[in-house]
C-alpha beads as a LAMMPS data file, in Angstrom:
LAMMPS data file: protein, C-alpha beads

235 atoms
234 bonds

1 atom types
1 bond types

-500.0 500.0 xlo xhi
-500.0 500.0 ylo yhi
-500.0 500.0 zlo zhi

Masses

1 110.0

Atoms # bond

1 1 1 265.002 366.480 -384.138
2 1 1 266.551 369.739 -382.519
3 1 1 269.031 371.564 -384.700
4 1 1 272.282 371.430 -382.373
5 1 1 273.725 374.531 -383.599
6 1 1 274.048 377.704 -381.745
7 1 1 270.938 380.205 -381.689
8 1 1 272.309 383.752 -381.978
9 1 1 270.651 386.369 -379.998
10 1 1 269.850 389.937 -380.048
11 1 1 268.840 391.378 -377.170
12 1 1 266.601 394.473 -376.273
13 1 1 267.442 398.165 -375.453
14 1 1 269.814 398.698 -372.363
15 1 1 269.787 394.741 -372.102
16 1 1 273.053 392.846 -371.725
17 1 1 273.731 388.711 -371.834
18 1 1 272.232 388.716 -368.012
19 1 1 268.552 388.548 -369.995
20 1 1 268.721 385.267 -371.237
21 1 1 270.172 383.915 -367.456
22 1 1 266.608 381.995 -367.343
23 1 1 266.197 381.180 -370.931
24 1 1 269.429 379.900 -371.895
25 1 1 269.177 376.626 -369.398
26 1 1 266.153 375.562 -370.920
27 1 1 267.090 375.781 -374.405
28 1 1 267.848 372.007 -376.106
29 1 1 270.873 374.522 -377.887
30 1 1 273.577 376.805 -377.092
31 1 1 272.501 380.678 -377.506
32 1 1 275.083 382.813 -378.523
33 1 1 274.449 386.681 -377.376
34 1 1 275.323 389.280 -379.775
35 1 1 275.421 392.807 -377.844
36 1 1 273.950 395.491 -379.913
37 1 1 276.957 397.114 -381.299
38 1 1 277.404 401.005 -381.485
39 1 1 275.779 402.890 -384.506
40 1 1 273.914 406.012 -385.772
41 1 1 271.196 404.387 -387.701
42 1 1 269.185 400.932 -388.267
43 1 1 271.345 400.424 -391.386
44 1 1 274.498 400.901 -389.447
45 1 1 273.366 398.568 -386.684
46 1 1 272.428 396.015 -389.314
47 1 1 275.592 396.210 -390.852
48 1 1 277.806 395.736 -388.082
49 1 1 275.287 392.621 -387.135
50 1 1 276.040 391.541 -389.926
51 1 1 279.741 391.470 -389.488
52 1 1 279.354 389.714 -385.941
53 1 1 277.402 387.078 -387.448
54 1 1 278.754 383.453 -389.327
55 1 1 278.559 383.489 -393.253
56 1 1 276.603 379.888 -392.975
57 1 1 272.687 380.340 -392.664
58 1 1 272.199 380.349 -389.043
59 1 1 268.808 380.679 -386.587
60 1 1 268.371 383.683 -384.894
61 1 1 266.649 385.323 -382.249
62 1 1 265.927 389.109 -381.214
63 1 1 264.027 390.552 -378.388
64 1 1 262.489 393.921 -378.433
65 1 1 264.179 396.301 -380.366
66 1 1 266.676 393.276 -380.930
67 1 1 263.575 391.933 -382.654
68 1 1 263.021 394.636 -385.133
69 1 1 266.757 394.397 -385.630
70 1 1 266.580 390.905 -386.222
71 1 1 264.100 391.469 -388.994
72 1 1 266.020 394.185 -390.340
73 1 1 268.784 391.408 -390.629
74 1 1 266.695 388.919 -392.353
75 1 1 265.348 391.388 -395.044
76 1 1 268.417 392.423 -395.559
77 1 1 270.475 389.669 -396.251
78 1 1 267.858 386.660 -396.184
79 1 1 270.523 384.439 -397.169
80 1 1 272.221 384.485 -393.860
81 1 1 269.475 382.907 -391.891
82 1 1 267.799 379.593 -392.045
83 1 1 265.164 381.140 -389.709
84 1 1 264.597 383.921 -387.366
85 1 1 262.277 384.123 -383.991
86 1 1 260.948 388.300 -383.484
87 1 1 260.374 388.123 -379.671
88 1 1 258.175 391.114 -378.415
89 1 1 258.756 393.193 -381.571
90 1 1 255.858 394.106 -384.370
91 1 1 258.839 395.147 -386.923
92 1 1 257.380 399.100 -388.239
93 1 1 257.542 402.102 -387.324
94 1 1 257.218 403.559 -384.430
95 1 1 253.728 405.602 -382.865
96 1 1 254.394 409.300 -382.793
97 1 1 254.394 409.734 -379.462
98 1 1 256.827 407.424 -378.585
99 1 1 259.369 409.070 -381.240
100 1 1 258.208 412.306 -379.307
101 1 1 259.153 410.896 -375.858
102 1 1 262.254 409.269 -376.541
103 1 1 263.416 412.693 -378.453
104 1 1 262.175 414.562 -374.583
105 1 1 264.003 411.949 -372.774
106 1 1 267.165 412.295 -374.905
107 1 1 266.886 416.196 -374.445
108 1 1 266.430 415.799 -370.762
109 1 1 269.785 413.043 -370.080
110 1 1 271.726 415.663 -372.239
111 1 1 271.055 418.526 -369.793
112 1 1 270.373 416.303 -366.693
113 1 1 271.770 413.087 -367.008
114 1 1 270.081 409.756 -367.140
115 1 1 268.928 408.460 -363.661
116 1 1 268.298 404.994 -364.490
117 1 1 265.301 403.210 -364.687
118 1 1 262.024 404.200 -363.300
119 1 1 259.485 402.290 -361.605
120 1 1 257.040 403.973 -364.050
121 1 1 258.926 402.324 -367.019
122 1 1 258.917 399.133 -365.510
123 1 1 255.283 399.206 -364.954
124 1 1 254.804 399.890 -368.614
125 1 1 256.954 396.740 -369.340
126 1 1 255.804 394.103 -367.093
127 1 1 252.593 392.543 -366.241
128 1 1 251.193 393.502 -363.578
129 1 1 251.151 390.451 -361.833
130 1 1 255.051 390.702 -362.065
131 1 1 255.581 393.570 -360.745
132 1 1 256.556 392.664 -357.331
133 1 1 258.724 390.010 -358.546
134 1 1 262.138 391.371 -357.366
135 1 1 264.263 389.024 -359.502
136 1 1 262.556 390.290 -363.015
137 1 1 262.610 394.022 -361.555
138 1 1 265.991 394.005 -360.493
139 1 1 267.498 392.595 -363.348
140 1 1 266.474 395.259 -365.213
141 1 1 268.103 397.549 -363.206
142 1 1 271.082 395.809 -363.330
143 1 1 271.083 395.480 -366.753
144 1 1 270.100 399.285 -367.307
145 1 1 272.725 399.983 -364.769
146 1 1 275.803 398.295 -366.247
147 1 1 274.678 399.919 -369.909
148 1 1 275.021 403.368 -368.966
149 1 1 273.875 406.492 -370.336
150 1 1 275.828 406.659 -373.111
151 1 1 274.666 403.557 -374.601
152 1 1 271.026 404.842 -373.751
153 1 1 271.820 407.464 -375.791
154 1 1 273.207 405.558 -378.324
155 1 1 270.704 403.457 -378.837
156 1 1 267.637 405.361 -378.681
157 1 1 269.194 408.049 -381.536
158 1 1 270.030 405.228 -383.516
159 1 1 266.818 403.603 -383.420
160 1 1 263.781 405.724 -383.048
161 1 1 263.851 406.247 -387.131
162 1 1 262.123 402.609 -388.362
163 1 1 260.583 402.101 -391.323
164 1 1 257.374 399.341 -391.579
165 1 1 259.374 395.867 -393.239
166 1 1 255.638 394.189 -393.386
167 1 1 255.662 393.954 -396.630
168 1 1 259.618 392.316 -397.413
169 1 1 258.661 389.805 -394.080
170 1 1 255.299 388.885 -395.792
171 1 1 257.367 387.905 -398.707
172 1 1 259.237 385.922 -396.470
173 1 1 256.510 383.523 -394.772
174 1 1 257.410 381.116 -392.153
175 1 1 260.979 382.036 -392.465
176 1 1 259.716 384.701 -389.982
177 1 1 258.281 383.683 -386.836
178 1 1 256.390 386.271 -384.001
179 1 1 256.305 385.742 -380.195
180 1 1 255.055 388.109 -378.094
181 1 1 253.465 388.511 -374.297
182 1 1 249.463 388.327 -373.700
183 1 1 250.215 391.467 -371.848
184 1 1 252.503 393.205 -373.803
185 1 1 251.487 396.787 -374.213
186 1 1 254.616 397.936 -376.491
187 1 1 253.495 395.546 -379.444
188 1 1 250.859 396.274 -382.267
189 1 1 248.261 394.469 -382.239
190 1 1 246.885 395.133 -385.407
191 1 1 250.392 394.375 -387.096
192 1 1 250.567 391.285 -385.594
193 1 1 246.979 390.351 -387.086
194 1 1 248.059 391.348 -390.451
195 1 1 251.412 389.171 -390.311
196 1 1 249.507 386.066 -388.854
197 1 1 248.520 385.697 -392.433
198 1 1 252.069 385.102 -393.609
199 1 1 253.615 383.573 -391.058
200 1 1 253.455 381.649 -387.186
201 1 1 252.557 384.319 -384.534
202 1 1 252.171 383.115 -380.832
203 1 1 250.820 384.892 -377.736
204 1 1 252.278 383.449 -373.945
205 1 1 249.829 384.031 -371.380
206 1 1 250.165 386.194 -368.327
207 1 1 253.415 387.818 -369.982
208 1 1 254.289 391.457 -370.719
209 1 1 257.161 392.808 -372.642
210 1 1 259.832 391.175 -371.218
211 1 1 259.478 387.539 -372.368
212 1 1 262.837 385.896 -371.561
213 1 1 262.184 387.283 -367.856
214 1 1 258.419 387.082 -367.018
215 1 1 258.202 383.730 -369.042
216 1 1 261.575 381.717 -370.088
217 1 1 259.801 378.451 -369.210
218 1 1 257.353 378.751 -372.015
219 1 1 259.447 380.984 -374.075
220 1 1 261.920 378.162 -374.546
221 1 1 258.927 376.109 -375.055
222 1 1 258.260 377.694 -378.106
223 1 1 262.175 378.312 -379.300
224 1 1 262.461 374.201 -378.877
225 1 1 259.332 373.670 -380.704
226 1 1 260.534 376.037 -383.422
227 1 1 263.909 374.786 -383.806
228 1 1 262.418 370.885 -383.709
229 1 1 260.671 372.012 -387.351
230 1 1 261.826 371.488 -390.769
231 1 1 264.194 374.459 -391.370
232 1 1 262.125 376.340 -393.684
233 1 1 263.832 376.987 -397.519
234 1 1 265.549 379.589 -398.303
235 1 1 264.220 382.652 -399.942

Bonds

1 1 1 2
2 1 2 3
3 1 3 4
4 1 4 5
5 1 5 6
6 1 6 7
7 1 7 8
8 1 8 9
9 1 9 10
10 1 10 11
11 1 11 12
12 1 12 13
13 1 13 14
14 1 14 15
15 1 15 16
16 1 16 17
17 1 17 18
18 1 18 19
19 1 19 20
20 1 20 21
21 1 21 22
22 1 22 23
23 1 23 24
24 1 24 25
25 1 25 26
26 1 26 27
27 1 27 28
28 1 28 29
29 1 29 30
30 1 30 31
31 1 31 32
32 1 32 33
33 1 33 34
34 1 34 35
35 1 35 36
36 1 36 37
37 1 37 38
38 1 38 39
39 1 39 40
40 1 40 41
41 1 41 42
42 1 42 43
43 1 43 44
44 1 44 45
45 1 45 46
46 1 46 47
47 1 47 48
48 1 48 49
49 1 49 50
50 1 50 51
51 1 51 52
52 1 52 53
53 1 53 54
54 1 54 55
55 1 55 56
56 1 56 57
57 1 57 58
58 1 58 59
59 1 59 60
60 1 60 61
61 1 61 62
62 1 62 63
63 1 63 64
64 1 64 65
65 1 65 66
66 1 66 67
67 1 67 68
68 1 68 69
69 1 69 70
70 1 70 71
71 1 71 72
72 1 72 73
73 1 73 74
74 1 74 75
75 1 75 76
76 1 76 77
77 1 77 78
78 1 78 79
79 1 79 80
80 1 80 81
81 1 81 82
82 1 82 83
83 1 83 84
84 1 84 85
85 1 85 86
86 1 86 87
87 1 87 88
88 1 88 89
89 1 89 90
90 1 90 91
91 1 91 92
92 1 92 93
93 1 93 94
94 1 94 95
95 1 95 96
96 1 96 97
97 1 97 98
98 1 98 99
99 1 99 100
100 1 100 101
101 1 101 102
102 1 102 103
103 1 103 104
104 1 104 105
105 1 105 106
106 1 106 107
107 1 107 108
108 1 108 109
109 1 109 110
110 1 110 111
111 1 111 112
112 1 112 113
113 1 113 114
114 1 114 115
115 1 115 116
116 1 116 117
117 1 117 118
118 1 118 119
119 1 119 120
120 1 120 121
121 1 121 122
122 1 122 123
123 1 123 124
124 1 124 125
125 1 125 126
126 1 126 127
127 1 127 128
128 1 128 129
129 1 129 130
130 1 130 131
131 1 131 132
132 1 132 133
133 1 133 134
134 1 134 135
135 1 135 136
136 1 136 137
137 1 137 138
138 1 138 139
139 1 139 140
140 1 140 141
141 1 141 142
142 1 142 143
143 1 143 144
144 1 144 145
145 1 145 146
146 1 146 147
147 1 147 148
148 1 148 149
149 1 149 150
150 1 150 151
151 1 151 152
152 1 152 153
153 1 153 154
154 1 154 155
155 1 155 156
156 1 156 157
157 1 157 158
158 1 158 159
159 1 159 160
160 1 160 161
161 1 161 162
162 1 162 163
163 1 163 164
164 1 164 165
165 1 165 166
166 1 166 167
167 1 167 168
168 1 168 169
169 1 169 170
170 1 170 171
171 1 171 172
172 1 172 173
173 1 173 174
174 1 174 175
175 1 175 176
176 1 176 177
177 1 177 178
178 1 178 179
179 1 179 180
180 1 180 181
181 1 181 182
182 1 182 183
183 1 183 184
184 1 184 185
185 1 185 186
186 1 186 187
187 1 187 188
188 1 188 189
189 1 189 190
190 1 190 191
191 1 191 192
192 1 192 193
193 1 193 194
194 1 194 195
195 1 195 196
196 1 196 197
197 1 197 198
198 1 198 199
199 1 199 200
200 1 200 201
201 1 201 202
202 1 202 203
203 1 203 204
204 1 204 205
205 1 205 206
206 1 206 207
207 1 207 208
208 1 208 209
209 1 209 210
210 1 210 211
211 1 211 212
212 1 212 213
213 1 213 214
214 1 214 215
215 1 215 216
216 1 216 217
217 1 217 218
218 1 218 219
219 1 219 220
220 1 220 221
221 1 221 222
222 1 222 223
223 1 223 224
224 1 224 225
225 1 225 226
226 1 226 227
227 1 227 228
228 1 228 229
229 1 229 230
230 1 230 231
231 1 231 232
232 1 232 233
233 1 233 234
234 1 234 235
């Protein structure tokens, strides 16, 4: 039987409540978004989650970097949720060169401004065979649009500084369960294999990073399966 109560949402960098517009209709449950609030560090962020969030164990979701915020949450304060869904996310810490870009990009809006988002980024974060899909394209523009630079900002200083939490969501089994796109080029792979040990880890076919746009049919799919299970103990 599906739990009726909400399912609380994170969402991902420079993403706003229009990401679940697909996802949310086919869900057998309210979702509840809750915006990524403003901080200077992962422990700040989780923190003032934490504050947004009901006292009573509750199911939650995060996408992206709302995913590794979502397990940040959940190894936190494990008492809080009854389970948790990391969408797109392999929660540790991130490759060098990423750190190194995000610091050149932050350099470059503070003496240029931000522009908005490039095709070139998109391409990274769709499959290809999405790419001319107008609707999935220009939502994120929208969405990167209405957030701004100084959220950008924000968000990208606040973040870029993750530590691996393999080891406290091993601990934590099936409370913990992975989702991620066939074609997802942002997640680790080989974290992912390690994890699949521990806990449920799913792959949806012909999908790249952005799950709730590229693939809310079977996304939801998987959220309704999930939520139809025993809620797992708590830890």
């Amino acid at each position: 039987m599906i739990d009726s109560s909400p399912l609380y949402a994170i969402p991902g960098t420079m993403c706003d409540q229009q990401l679940w517009q697909f996802l949310g209709p086919q869900l057998e449950q309210p979702l509840v978004h809750i915006p990524i609030p403003n901080a200077d560090s992962v422990p700040g962020l989780v923190r003032a989650l934490l504050a947004q969030l009901p006292d009573t164990p509750v199911d939650l979701l995060g996408f992206s970097l709302g995913g590794y915020l979502a397990a940040a949450l959940v190894v936190a304060a494990p008492d809080r949720f009854a389970r948790v869904m990391v969408c797109a996310n392999s929660p540790c810490a991130l490759p060098a060169d990423e750190v190194k870009q995000r610091r050149q990009l932050l350099a470059w809006v503070q003496c240029q401004g931000y522009g908005g988002l490039s095709d070139r980024k998109i391409a990274q974060m769709v499959a290809p065979a999405n790419l001319a899909n107008h609707t999935i394209t220009g939502c994120m523009k929208a969405m990167d649009q209405r957030m701004g630079q100084a959220v950008l900002v924000s968000q990208l200083s606040a973040t870029s500084d993750r530590r691996d939490l393999y080891r406290p969501l091993a601990a934590l089994g099936a409370k913990v369960t992975y989702c991620y796109g066939e074609q997802d080029r942002l997640v680790n792979r080989d974290w992912m294999a390690a994890i699949g040990r521990h806990a449920p880890v799913c792959e949806l076919p012909g999908a790249g990073h952005m799950l709730p746009l590229e693939a809310p049919a079977l996304l939801a799919r998987e959220i309704n399966q999930w939520r139809t299970a025993s809620i797992v103990p708590q830890t």
